[in-house]
C-alpha positions in Angstrom: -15.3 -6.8 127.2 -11.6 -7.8 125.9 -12.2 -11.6 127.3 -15.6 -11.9 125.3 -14.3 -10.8 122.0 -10.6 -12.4 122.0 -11.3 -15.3 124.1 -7.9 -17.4 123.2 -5.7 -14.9 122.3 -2.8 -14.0 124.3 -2.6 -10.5 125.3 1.2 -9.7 125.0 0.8 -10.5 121.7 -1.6 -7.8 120.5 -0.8 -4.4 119.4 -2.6 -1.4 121.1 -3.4 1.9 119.2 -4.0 5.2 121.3 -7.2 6.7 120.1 -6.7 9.9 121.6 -4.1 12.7 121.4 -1.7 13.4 124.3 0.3 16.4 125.7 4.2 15.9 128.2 3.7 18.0 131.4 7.0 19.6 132.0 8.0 16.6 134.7 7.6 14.4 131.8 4.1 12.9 133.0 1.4 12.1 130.0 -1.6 14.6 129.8 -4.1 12.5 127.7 -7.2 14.6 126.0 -10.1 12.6 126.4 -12.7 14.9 124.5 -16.1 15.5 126.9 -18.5 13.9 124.8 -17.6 11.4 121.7 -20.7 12.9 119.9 -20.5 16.2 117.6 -23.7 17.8 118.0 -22.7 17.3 122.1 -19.8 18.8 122.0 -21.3 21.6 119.9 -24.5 22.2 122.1 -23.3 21.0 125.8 -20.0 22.1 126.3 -20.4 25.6 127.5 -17.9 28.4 125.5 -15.5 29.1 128.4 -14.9 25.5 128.9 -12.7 23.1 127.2 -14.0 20.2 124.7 -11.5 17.8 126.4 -11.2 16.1 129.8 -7.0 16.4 130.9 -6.0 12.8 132.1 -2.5 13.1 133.7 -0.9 9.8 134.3 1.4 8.6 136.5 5.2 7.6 135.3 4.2 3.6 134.8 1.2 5.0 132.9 2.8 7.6 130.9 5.8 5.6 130.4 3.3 3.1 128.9 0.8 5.6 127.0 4.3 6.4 125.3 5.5 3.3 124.2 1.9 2.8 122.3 2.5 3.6 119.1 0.6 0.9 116.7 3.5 -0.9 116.2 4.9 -2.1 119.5 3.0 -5.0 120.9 2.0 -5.2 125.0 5.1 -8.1 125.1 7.7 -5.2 124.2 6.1 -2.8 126.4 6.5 -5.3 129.1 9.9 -5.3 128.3 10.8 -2.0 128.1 8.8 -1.2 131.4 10.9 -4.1 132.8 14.1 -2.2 131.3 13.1 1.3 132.7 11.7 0.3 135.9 13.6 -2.8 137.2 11.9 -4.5 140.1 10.0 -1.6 141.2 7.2 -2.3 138.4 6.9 -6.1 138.8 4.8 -8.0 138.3 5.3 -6.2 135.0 3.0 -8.7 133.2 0.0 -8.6 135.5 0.1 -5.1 136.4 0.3 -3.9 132.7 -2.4 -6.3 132.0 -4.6 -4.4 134.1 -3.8 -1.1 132.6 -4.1 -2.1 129.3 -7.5 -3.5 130.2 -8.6 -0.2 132.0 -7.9 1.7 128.8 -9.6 -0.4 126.2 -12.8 -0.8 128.6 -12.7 3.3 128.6 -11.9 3.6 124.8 -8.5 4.9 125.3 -7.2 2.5 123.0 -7.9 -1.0 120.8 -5.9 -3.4 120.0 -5.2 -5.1 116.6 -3.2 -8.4 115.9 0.1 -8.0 114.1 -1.2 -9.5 111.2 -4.3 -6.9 110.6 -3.8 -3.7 109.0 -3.6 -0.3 110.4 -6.8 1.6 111.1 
């Protein structure tokens, strides 16, 4: 999907935006709310009373260390950096493993990505 539609743009210099709202466990892991269906009437009619409307994702420190750094302003090259900063050798290959990530997210709507040019959504 990201290959298709940005087919000679360089990665590290995009800008991802979280699309969904997140919680900090007490050990300082990311609890991401991912709601159970992206349709209203769903979420209305499906989701039984006694349940929650949201799916809890709880990352891992990389991940939530990453989810946190998102903010619509940073692009993927700072988060690099700052995972490089944070994490030293133990998260190398920095690029290539945050590429993946960053991937996985978009793919599963977690987040998009904007140039730094393009306005805000």
């Amino acid at each position: 999907m990201f290959r298709k539609r940005r087919a000679g743009v360089n990665l590290l210099s995009l800008v991802p935006e979280r699309l969904f709202a997140h919680t900090v466990n007490a050990d300082g892991r990311v609890v991401v709310d991912m709601p159970r269906f992206h349709v209203a009437w769903m979420q209305k009619y499906l989701v039984p009373r006694s349940r929650s409307p949201y799916i809890k994702i709880t990352l891992d420190r990389f991940g939530s260390h990453v989810w946190t750094r998102i903010d619509g302003r940073a692009d993927v090259r700072d988060i690099a950096e700052s995972l490089r900063g944070t994490f030293g050798e133990e998260a190398e290959p920095v690029e290539e493993r945050l590429a993946v990530f960053m991937h996985q997210l978009e793919r599963r709507g977690f987040i998009r990505f904007r140039t730094k040019d393009s306005p805000h959504a």
